[in-house]
C-alpha positions in Angstrom: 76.9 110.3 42.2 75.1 106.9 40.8 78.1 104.2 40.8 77.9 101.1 38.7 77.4 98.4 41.0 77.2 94.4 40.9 75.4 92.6 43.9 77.0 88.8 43.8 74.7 87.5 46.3 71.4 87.7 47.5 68.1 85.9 47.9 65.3 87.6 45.7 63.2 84.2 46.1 62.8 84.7 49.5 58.9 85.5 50.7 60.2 88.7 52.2 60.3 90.3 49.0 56.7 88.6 47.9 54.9 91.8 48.2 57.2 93.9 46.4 60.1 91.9 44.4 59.9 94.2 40.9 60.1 97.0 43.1 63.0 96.2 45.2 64.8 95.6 42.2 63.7 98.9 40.7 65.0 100.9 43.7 68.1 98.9 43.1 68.7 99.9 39.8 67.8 103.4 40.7 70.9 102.8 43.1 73.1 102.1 40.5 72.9 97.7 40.8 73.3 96.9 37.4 73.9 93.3 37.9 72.5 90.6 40.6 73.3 87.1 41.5 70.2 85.2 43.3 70.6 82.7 45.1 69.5 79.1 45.6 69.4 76.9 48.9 67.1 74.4 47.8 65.6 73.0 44.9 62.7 74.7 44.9 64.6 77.6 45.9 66.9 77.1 42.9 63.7 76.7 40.5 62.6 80.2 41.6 65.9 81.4 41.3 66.7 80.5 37.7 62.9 81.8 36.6 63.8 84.5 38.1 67.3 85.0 35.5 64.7 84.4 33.0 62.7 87.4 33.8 65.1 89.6 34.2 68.2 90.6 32.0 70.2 92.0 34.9 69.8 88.7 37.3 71.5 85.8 37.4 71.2 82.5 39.3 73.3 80.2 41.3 71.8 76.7 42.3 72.6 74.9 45.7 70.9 73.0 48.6 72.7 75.1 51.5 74.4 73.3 54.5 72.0 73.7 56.6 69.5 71.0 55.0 72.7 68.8 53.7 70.2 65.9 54.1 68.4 66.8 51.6 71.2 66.6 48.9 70.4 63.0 48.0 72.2 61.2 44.7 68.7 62.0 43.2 68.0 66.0 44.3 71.8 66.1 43.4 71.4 64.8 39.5 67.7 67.2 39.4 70.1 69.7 40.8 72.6 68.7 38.1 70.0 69.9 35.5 69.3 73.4 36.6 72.8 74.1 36.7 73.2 73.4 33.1 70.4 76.3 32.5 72.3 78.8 30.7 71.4 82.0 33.1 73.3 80.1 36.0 76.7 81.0 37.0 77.8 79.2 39.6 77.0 76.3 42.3 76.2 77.7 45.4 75.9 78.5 48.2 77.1 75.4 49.6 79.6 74.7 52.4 79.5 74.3 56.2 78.2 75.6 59.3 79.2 74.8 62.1 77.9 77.8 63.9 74.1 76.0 64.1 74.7 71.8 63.3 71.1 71.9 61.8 72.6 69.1 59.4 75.4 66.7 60.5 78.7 67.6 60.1 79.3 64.6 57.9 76.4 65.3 55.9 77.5 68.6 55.1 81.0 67.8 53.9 79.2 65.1 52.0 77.1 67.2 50.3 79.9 70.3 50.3 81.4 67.8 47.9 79.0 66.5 45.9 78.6 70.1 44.8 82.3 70.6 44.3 82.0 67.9 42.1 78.8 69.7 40.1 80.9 72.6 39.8 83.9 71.1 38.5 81.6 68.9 35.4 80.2 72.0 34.4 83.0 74.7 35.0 81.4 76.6 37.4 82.7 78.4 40.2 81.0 77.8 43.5 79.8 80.3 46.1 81.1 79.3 49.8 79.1 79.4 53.1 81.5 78.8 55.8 81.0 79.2 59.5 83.2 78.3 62.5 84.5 75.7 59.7 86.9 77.7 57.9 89.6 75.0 58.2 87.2 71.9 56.9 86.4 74.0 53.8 89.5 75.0 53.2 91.0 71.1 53.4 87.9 69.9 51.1 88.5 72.6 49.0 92.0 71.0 48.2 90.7 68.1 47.3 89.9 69.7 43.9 89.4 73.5 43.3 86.3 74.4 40.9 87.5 77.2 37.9 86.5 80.0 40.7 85.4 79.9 44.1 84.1 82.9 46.2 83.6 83.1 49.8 80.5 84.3 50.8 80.0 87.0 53.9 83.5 86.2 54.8 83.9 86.5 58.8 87.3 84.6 58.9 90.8 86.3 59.9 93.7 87.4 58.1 95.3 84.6 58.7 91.7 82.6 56.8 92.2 85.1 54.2 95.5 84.9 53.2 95.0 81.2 53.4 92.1 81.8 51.2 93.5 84.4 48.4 96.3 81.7 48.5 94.1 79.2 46.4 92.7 82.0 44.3 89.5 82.5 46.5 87.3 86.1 46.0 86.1 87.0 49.3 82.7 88.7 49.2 81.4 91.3 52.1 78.4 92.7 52.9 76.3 94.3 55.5 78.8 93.4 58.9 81.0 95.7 56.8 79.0 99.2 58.4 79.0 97.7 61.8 81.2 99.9 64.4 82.0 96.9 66.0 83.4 94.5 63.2 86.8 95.9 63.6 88.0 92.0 62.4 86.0 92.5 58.7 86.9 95.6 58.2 90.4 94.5 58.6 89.8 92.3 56.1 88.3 94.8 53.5 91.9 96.8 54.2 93.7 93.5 53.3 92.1 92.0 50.3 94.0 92.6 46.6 91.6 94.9 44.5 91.3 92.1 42.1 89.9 89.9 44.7 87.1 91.5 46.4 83.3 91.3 45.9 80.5 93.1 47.3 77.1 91.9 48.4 73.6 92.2 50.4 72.9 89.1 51.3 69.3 90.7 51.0 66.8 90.0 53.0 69.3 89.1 55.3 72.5 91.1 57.2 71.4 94.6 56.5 73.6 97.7 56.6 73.7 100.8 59.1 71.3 102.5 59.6 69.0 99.8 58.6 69.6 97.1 61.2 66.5 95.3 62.5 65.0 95.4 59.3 64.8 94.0 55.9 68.0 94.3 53.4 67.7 95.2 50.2 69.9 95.1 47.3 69.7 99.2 47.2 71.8 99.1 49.8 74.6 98.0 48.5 76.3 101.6 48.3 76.5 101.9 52.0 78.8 98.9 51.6 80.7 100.2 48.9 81.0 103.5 51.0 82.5 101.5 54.4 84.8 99.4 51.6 86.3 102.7 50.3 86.6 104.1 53.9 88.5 101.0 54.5 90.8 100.9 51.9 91.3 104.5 51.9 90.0 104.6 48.1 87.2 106.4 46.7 83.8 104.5 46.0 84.2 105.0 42.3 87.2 102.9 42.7 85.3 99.9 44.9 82.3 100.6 42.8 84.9 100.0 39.7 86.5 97.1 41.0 84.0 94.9 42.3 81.8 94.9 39.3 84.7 94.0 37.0 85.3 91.4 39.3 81.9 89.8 39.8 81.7 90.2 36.0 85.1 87.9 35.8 84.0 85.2 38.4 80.5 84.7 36.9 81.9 84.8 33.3 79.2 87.5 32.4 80.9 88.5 29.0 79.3 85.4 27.2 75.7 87.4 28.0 76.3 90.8 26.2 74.6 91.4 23.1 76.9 91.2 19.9 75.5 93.1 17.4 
C-alpha cells in the first residue's frame, strides 16, 4: 500500500545528494512523499534551498543559519536572511536553536542568534523549526520570551516530562530515523505520548537514517519505515500516521495558500 506522506525536514542541498538529487526525490515520490520541507543552515545553504522550492512543486524551504555557526548570524547575514524568508516558497525559520551536545559556537552566541530568528519568525508569521540538544530547558525559557505563530521541534530526543512541557506551549514534535532503533526505548515513548494532532514525521536525509539502513546515506524514501515504527508505537495503523502527519505538516507550514484554484 502507497501512503500519502509529508517529509517536514530534510537537507536536499547537501553534496551527498549532488550526484543524484532528482532521483532521490523520484524514489521518494515513488514512496508515496508527496510533500518535502528542505532545509537551510546557512545562507548559502538557504539560497540552495529556496531554488530548490522553485524547481520543484512538491518542496518547500525553510531558511536558518543553524546553531552550530551562530557566529555567523551577524545584524547583516540576519537582514540578507530577512530577505529569503520573505520568498514566497518558504515556510518557516529554521532550523535554529541550541546545541549544547558539541559547543561549536558559544553558548551566548547561540541564544543570540536563537533569538534573532525568533524575532524573523515573528515579523513574518512564520513558524520556526527547533534544533535543541542537551538544551531543552534554554529553548524552552527563550521560547517564552515570545512564541512564533507555530513552532516544531525537530528530531525531538527530550523526555516526557520535555514533551509535555513542550505540547504545553503548542509545540509539534517531529521524529525521524532514532524512531527504528531497538534501543531508543525513551523516543518511542514519546511517539506513544504525543496527541495525533501534534506529531510530525521526518528523514532528516542525509543524515539519521532508519533500520536497516544505518551506516549509510538517508533518504527521504525512507520515510515509511518511520511511519511503520510510529504506528507500531501508537498501536494505529500506518494509514492513520500516514493520515495524520501530512495534515499536520500541511497545517504548520500553511500549505493551503499553494493549491491551485481553478
Amino acid at each position: 500500500m502507497i501512503l500519502n506522506l509529508f517529509d517536514s525536514h530534510l537537507h536536499l542541498d547537501d553534496g551527498a545528494f549532488d550526484p543524484d538529487r532528482e532521483a532521490v526525490l523520484d524514489r521518494a515520490r515513488a514512496a508515496g512523499v508527496g510533500g518535502f520541507v528542505t532545509i537551510g543552515t546557512s545562507l548559502a545553504s538557504s539560497r540552495r534551498a529556496v531554488t530548490l522550492a522553485e524547481q520543484h512543486k512538491d518542496v518547500f524551504a525553510a531558511v536558518a543559519i543553524h546553531p552550530h555557526d551562530a557566529g555567523d548570524a551577524t545584524p547583516e547575514a540576519m537582514r540578507e536572511l530577512a530577505a529569503l524568508a520573505r520568498h514566497p516558497r518558504v515556510v518557516a525559520v529554521g532550523e535554529t536553536g541550541l546545541d549544547y551536545y558539541r559547543t561549536f559556537a558559544p553558548r551566548e552566541a547561540q541564544a543570540s542568534a536563537f533569538r534573532a530568528h525568533l524575532d524573523l519568525a515573528r515579523e513574518l508569521n512564520l513558524p520556526v523549526i527547533i534544533h535543541s540538544r542537551d538544551a531543552h530547558q534554554d529553548v524552552l525559557r527563550i521560547l517564552d520570551e515570545g512564541t512564533p505563530s507555530g513552532v516544531v521541534m525537530h528530531c525531538f530526543s527530550g523526555s516526557i516530562e520535555v514533551a509535555r512541557s513542550c505540547l504545553d506551549r503548542n509545540c509539534y514534535l517531529g521524529l525521524g530515523g532514532p524512531l527504528t532503533y531497538r534501543n531508543a526505548r525513551r523516543t518511542q515513548e514519546v511517539a506513544r505520548f504525543v496527541p495525533p494532532d501534534r506529531l510530525l514525521l521526518e528523514t532528516d536525509a542525509p543524515y539519521l537514517p532508519p533500520e536497516p539502513h544505518r551506516g549509510r546515506r538517508n533518504e527521504p524514501a525512507h520515510l515509511p519505515l518511520m511511519v511503520w515504527a510510529a504506528a507500531h508505537a501508537r498501536g494505529v495503523s500506518a494509514g492513520t500516521v500516514a493520515e495524520t502527519t501530512t495534515s499536520n505538516a500541511r497545517a504548520v507550514f500553511n500549505l493551503a495558500r499553494f493549491v491551485a484554484r481553478p
